[in-house]
C-alpha positions in Angstrom: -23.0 -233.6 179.3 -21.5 -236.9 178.1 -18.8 -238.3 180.5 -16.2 -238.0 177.8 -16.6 -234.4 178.0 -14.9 -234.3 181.4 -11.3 -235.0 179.7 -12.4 -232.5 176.7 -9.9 -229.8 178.7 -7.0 -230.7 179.1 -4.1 -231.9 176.5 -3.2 -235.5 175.6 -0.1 -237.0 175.3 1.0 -239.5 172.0 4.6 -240.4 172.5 6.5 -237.6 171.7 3.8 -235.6 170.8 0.8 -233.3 173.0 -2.0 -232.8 171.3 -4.6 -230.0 172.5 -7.9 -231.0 173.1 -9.8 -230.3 169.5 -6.4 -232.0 167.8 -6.8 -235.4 169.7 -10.6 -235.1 169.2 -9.7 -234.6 165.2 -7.4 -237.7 165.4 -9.7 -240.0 167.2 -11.9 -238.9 164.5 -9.5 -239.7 161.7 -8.1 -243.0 163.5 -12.2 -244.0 163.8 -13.0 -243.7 160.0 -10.8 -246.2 159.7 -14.0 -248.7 160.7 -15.9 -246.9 158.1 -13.4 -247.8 155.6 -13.0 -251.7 156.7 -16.9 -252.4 157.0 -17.7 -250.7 153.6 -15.2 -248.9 151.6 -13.2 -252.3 151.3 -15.7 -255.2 152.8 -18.6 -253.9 150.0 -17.4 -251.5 147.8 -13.9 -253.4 146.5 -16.3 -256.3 145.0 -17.3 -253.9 142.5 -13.9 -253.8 140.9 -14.1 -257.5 141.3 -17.4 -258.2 139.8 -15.6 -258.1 136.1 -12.9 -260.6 137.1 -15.2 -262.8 138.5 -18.3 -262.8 136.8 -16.1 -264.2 133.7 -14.1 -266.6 135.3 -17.2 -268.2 136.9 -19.9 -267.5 134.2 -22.0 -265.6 136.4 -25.2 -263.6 134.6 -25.4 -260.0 136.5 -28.5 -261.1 138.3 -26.2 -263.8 140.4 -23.3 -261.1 140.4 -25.6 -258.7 142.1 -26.8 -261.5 144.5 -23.5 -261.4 146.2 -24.3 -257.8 147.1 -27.6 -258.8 148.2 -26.3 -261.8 150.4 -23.7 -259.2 151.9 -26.7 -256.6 152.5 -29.0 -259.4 154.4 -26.2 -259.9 156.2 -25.8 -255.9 157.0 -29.2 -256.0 158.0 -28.7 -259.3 160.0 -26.2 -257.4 161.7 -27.8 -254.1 162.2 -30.7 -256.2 164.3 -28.2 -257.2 166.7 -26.1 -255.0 166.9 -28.0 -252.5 169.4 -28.2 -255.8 172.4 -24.7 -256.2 171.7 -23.5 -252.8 172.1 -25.7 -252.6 175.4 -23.6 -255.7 176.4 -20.3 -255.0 175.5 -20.4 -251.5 174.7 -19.1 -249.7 171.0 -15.9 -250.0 171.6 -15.7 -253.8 172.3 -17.9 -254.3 169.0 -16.5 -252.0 167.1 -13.0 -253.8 167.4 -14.3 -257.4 167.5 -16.4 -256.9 164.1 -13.3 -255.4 162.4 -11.5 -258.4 162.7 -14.4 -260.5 161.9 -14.7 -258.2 158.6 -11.1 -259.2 158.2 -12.0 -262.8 158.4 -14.6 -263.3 156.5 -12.8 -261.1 153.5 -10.1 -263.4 153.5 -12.0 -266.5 153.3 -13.4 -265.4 150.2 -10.2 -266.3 148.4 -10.7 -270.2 149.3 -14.0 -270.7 147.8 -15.4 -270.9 143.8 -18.6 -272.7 144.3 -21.3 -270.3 144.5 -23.0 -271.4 148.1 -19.9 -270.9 149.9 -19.2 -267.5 148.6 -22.9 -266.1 149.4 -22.2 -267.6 153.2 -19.1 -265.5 153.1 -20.4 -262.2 151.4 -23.4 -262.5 154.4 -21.2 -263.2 157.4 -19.0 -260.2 155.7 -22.2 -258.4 156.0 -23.5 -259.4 159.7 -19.5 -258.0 160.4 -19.5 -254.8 159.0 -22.7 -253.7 160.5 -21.0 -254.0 163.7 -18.4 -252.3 163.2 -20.3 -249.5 160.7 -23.1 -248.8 163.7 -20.4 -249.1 166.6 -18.4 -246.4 165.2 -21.1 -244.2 163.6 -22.2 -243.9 167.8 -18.6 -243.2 168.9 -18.1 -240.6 165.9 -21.4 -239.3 167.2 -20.2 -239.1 171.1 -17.2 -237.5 169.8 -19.0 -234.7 167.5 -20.7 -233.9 171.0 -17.1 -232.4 172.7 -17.0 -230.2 169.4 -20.6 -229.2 168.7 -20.1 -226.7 166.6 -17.7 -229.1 164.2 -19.9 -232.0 165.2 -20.9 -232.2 161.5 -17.4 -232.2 160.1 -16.4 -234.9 162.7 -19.4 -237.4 162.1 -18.5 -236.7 158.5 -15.0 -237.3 158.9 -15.6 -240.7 160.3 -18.3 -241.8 157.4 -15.5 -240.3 155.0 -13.1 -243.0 156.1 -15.1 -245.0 153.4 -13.6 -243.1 150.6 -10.1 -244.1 152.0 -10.7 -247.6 151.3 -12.5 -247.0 148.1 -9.6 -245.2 146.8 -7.0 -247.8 148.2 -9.3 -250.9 146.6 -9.3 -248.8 143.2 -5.3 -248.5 143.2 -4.6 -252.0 144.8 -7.5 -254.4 143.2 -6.2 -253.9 139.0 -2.5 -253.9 140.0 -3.3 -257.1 142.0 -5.7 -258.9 139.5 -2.8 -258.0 136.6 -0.3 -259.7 138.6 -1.9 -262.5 139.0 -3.5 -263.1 136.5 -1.4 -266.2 135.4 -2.9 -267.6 138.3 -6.1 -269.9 138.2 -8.9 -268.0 139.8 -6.6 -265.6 140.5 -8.8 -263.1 141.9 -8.8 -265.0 145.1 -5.1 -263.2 145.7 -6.7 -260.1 145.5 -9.4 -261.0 148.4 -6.5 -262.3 150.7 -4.5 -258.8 150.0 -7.4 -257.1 150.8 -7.8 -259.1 154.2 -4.5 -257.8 155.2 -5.1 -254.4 154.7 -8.7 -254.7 156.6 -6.4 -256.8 159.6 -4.0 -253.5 159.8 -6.9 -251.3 159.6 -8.2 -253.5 162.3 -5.3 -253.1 164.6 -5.2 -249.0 163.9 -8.9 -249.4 165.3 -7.7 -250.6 168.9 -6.0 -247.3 169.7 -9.6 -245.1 169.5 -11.9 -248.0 171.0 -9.5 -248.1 173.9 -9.5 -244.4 174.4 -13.3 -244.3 174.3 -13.8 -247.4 176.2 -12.9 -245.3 179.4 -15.8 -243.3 179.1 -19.8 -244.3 179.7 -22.6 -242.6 178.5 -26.1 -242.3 180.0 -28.8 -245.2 179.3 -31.5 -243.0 180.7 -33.3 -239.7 180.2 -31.4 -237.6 182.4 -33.8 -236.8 185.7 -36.2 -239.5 185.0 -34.3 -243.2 185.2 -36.6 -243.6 182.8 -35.0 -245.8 179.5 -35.3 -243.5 175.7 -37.1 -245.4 173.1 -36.5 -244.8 169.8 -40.4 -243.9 168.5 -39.8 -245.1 164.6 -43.2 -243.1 163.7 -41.7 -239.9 164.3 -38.6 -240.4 161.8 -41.5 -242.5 159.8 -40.3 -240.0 156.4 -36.7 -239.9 156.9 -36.5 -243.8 157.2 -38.1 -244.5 154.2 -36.2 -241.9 152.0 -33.3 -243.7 153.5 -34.6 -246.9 152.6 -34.6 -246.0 149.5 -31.2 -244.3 149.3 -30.3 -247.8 150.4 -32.0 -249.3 146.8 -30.8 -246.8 144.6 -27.2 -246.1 145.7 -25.9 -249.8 145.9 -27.0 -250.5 142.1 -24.6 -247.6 141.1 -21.6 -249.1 143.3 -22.3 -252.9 142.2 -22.6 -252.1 138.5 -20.9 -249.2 137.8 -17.3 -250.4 137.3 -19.2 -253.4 134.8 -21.1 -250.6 132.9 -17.9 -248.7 132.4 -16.0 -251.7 131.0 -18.6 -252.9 129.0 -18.3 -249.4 127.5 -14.9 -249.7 126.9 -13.1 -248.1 129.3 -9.9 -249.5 130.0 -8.6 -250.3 133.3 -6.3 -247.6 133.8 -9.4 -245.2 133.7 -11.4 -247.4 135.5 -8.5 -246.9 138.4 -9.1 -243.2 138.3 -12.5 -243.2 138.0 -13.1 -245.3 141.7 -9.9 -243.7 143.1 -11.3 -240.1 142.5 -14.7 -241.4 143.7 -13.1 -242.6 146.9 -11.3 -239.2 147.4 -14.6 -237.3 146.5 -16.1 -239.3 149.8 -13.2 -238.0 151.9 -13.5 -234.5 150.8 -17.4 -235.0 151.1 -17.0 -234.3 155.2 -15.6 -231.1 154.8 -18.2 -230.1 151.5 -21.5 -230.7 153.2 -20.7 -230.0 157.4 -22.7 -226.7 157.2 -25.8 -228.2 155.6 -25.7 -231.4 158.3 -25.3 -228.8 161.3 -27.8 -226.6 159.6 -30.9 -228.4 158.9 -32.7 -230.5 162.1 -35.1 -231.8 159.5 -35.3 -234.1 156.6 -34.2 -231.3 154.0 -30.5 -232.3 154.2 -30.9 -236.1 153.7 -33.8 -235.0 150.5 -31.2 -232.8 149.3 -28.1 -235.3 149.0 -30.4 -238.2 147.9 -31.7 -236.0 144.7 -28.1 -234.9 143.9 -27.1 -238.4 144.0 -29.6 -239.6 142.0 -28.0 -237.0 139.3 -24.7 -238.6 139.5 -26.2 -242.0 139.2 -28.3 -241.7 135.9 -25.3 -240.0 134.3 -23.3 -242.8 133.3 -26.9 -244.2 131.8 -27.3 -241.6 129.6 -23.7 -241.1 127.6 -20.4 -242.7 127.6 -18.2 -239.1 127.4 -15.9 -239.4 129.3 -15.8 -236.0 131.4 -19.4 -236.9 131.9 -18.5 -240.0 133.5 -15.8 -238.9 135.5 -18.2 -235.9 136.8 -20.7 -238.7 137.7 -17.7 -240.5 140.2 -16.8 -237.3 141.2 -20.4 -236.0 142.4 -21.5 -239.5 143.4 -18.5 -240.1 146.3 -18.8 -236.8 147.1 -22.7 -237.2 148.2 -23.5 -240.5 149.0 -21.7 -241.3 152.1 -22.9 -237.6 153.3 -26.6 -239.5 153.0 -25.4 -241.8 156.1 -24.1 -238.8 157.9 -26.6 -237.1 157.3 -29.3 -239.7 159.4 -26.7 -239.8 162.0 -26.9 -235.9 162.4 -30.5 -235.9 162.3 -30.6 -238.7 165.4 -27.9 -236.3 167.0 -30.3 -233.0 166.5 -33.6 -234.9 167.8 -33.0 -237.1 170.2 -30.9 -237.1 173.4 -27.7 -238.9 173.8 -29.3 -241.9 175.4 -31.1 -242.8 172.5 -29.0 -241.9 169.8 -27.8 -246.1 169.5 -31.4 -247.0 169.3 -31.7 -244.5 166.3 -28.6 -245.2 164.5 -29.6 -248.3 164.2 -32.5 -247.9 163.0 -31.8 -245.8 160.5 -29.1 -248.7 159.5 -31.7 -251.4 160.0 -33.5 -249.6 157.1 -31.1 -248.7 155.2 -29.8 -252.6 154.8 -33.2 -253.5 153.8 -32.7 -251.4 150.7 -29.8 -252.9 150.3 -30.9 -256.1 149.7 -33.6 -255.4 147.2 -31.1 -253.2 145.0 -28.1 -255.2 143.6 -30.6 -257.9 142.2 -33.4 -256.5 141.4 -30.5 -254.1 138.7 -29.0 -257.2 138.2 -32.2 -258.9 137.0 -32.9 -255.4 135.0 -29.4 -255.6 133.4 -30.2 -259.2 132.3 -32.8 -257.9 130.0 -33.1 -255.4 127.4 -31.3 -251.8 127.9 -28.7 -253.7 130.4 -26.9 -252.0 132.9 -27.4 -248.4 131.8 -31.5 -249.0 132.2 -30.7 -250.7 135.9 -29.2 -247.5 136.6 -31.9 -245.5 135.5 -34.1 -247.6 137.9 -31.3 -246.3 140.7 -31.6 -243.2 139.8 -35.5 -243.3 140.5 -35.3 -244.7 143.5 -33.1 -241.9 144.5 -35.9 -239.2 143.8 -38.5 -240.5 145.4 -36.4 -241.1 148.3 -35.7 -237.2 148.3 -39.3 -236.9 148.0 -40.6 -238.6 151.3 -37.3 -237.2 153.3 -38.2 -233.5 152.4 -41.3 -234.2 154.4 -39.5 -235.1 157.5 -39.9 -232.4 160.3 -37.6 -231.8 163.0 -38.8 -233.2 166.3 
């Protein structure tokens, strides 16, 4: 039993307030998804609504647009190789805090910069950040799931659901900022620094949790041995590459999709709804699939999600109506996210808690690699004939096959 457990009995008190055990465990939870929200729903996924803006203003082809995504992905992955020595130094909580900040940073500094060099440093370092804080919590969320097991999938959900929170707050805050400033030379850059702020708030939120957990150690060792747990990358060898390709198929649809959609015609008041009901899909998304990730100690739940999301992705591809489209955002934040939580579940089910860093990072080591191969390689696609719709279809491919090789995964 995890340390942490020891305090699982008796109540907490918050100011005013005393919260029974499974409450406080439920607002750690909550307070936690805020890293999820920082290192991707706002430090990735907001560039997408940005991509428009600044692709005209700086006469980018898609192929150098997607690059940015790219440069932010080498730098996940960057990130995702360090992170496990760091958090056997420092431990989550220290990282998790101290790459939230950094995320916060690096965001802001991409309002200083038009020269294209510059901004690839910053998208990586943003990248190398987020990792941190995206593995760092993704363990605590994990730690926490184990006080609660039978809710432990709702609770690791929860926390990979705090993306949709800052999807849904870039898609309200990113048009209403670009409109009023757009007067402004380059003024897009006003929209990075706003977005910094609210990562720097987020940031602060964060300290409350970390501290909490920070009290608490967990075992290095195979209990009854002393013996260290390795992380045998074989065994997983058909869940990591359907998650490596989740990682190439899913980030074309959240790099381009926004584009596709204007070049379409939408306008930007239904491009506002279209991201903000994606980002709410991703909160409700814990709640949707928490049977099928305490269910399934296999690969089936990571195949299943990846084929449903490679539905959601070719949709937009194949016709412009608009309750199509819509049904596309709507299915697509309310799977992908579920993918990450669903690798985390299946470290949780096979492995014990000792090793559970060493596999959620792999799994994120992977899934970065993907990353980096998807935004240009749909950006180079886009470039040529059948544009963005045909670099979606690519997604959408990837997707499948991914599902394919993850079916095949047994449980340990």
């Amino acid at each position: 039993m995890l340390p942490i457990l020891q305090n699982a009995s008796h109540a907490i008190r918050l100011g005013p307030f005393v919260l029974t055990p499974v409450r406080h465990i439920w607002l750690q939870a909550l307070l936690l998804s805020l890293g999820a929200a920082v290192s991707l729903g706002i430090t990735r996924f907001a560039y997408g609504l940005l991509l428009p803006a600044m692709r005209a203003d700086l006469a980018w082809s898609y192929t150098l647009a997607g690059g940015m995504n790219t440069a932010n992905a080498l730098g996940y992955f960057v990130g995702a190789l360090m992170t496990p020595k760091l958090l056997a130094r420092w431990g989550a909580s220290t990282v998790l805090v101290v790459g939230a900040f950094l995320s916060s940073i690096f965001m802001a500094l991409s309002g200083f910069f038009i020269e294209t060099d510059p901004l690839l440093l910053q998208r990586f370092l943003a990248g190398v950040a987020s990792a941190l804080v995206f593995i760092a919590g993704g363990l605590l969320a994990a730690r926490l799931g184990a006080q609660a097991p039978s809710r432990s999938g709702f609770l690791i959900g929860l926390y990979y659901g705090g993306t949709g929170f800052g999807i849904a707050l870039s898609a309200v805050l990113v048009p209403w900022a670009l409109d009023a400033s757009s007067t402004q030379l380059h003024g897009w850059r006003w929209v990075w620094w706003l977005l910094a702020l609210v990562c720097l708030l987020a940031s602060a939120a964060l300290v409350i949790p970390a501290r909490a957990m920070a009290r608490f150690t967990v075992p290095t060792t195979q209990a009854g041995t002393g013996a260290p747990v390795h992380f045998r990358w074989r065994a997983f060898g058909y869940a990591l590459a359907g998650y490596t390709l989740f990682g190439v198929g899913y980030i074309g649809y959240m790099t381009f999709v926004v584009a596709l959609l204007r070049e379409q015609g939408s306008s930007a008041v239904e491009v506002t709804v279209f991201y903000a009901l994606l980002g709410l899909a991703v909160v409700a998304s814990s709640r949707i699939w928490a049977g099928l990730l305490d269910r399934h100690r296999s690969g089936r739940a990571l195949a299943i999600l990846n084929g449903l999301l490679g539905v959601a992705t070719i949709l937009p591809a194949l016709t412009q109506s608009w309750p199509v489209v819509l049904g596309s955002g709507l299915l697509f934040g309310g799977v992908f996210l579920s993918v990450v939580a669903s690798t985390t579940a299946l470290v949780r089910h096979n492995l014990p808690h000792a090793a559970w860093a060493a596999g959620i990072s792999a799994f994120t080591i992977v899934f970065a690699a993907g990353q980096i191969i998807g935004p240009t390689v749909v950006g180079w696609i886009a470039d040529g004939p059948g544009g963005l719709a045909r670099g979606l279809v690519y997604s959408a491919l990837a997707l499948w096959l991914g599902a394919v090789l993850a079916w095949r995964q047994p449980a340990l």
